[in-house]
C-alpha positions, 0 to 999 in steps of 0.5 A: 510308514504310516502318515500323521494324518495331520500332515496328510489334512494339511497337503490337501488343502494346499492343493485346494488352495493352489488351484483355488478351486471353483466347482461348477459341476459334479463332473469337475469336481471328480477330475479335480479330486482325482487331480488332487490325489495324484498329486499328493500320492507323488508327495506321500513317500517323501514325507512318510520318509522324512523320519527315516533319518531317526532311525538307523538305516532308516529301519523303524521298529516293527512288533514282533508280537501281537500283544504290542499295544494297539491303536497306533498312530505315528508321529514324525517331528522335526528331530524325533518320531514317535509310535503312539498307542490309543490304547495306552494313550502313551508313546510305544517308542520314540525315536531320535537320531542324536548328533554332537553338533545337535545336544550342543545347541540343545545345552543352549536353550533354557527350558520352556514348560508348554505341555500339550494335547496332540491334536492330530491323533483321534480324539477317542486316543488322545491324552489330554491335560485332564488325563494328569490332574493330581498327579503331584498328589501320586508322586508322578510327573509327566515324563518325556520319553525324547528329553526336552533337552535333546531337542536343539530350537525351540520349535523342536523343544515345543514339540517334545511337550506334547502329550503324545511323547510323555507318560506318567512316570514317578518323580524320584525316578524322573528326577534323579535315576532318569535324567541321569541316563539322559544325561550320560547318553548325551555325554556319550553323543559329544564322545561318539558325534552320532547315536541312534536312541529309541526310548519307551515304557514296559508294561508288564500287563500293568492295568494301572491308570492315571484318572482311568486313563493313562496306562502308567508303565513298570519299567522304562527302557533307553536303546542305543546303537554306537556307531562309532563303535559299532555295538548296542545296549539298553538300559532298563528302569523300574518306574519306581524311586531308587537308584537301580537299573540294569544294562541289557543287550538289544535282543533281550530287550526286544524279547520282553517289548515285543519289538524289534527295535532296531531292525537294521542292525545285524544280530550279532551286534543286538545279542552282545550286551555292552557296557553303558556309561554309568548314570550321572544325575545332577541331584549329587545326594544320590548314588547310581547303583547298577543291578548285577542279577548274577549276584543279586539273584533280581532281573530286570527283565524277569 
């Protein structure tokens, strides 16, 4: 795993402080450098690894393709990580690893807007708050990829507000059809206790861009592994408004990714497609409507 360079910078500078460095001579200040190193090297594995529990068997998505968007940074937070690109300026992924226990205590927080810049990607990658200016104007809202309300203190909550885990997404579809999906895979962790979830944006080629900068999808997907029944699926949106959406397996939808998205999972489980809990937007006005290719001549995944 790649490690947030921001947990790397702060490392560093823990050993500086601990040994309270004093340098009196280039000689010693080369041992202590390499002092440093090696005590941070015995450190990486184990906070590289802290993110594997989001990810079942600790297998994190890995591309399959080489048209995957680039310049990549990944990003491991209290209870979910995210594989952000640079050149999309969204997340590719996100992972989380949802518990009953876990969407209870998240039920009990109200929710606190706190928008953010992730100050640890680079600069020339980061998204930054400029990057939505008149978005309401466009019918397009900043959408979380890990929902804020999975998220179970508020330190977790702050974290979900960060740009790097959020993309321009329309707002009938944030607000009706989507947080219908979100709310019935919670449903689904209080039935099953544990869900691996990965979340993420389909570009198609898309060269839309927010202010020429954000990329904004064409579809959004939701993949989960039960484990409890041992069987996985994934539904599929357009970024548009309306109230379809399709159920597919996890090996189609890799196909049209370009990853890999739950690498631990035997393919047989990933090639069968399984039935998901039907949407259950708050909004009562609207009705869920699942899209069946095989009658109504549409895929999604075309």
């Amino acid at each position: 795993m790649k490690l947030n360079v921001a947990v790397f910078s702060r490392l560093f500078n823990s050993v500086l402080v601990f040994f309270r460095w004093k340098i009196c001579s280039k000689e010693m200040m080369m041992m202590k450098i390499i002092l440093a190193l090696a005590l941070l090297a015995n450190q990486l594995p184990a906070i590289a690894g802290e993110c594997d529990a989001q990810f079942y068997n600790g297998g994190m998505p890995k591309a399959t393709r080489s048209n995957v968007p680039g310049r990549l940074t990944f990003l491991c937070y209290n209870e979910y990580a995210i594989q952000y690109s640079g050149e999309t300026k969204t997340p590719i992924w996100t992972a989380e690893f949802l518990t009953t226990n876990r969407v209870k205590e998240a039920a009990k927080l109200k929710r606190t807007d706190s928008f953010h810049e992730e100050t640890s990607i680079p600069a020339a990658d980061r998204a930054y708050l400029t990057d939505y200016r008149g978005s309401s104007k466009l019918s397009i809202d900043r959408g979380h990829m890990a929902p804020n309300k999975d998220f179970s203190t508020y330190e977790s909550q702050y974290q979900a507000f960060s740009l790097a885990n959020i993309i321009p997404q329309n707002s009938q579809n944030n607000q009706n059809l989507w947080e219908g999906i979100e709310s019935a895979v919670r449903d689904l962790t209080r039935r099953h206790e544990r869900l691996y979830v990965i979340t993420g944006p389909i570009f198609d080629e898309s060269t839309h861009k927010m202010n020429n900068r954000v990329t904004i999808p064409t579809r959004i997907f939701k993949a989960i592994y039960d484990p409890y029944t041992k069987s996985a699926s994934a539904y599929v949106a357009w970024n548009k408004p309306g109230m379809e959406y399709e159920v597919v397996s996890i090996m189609e939808l890799n196909h049209v990714v370009g990853i890999d998205l739950f690498p631990a999972l035997p393919d047989t489980i990933k090639a069968k497609k399984v039935a998901l809990p039907e949407p259950t937007p708050h909004s009562a006005s609207h009705h869920k409507r699942q899209t069946d290719s095989r009658f109504s001549g549409f895929s999604f995944l075309k």
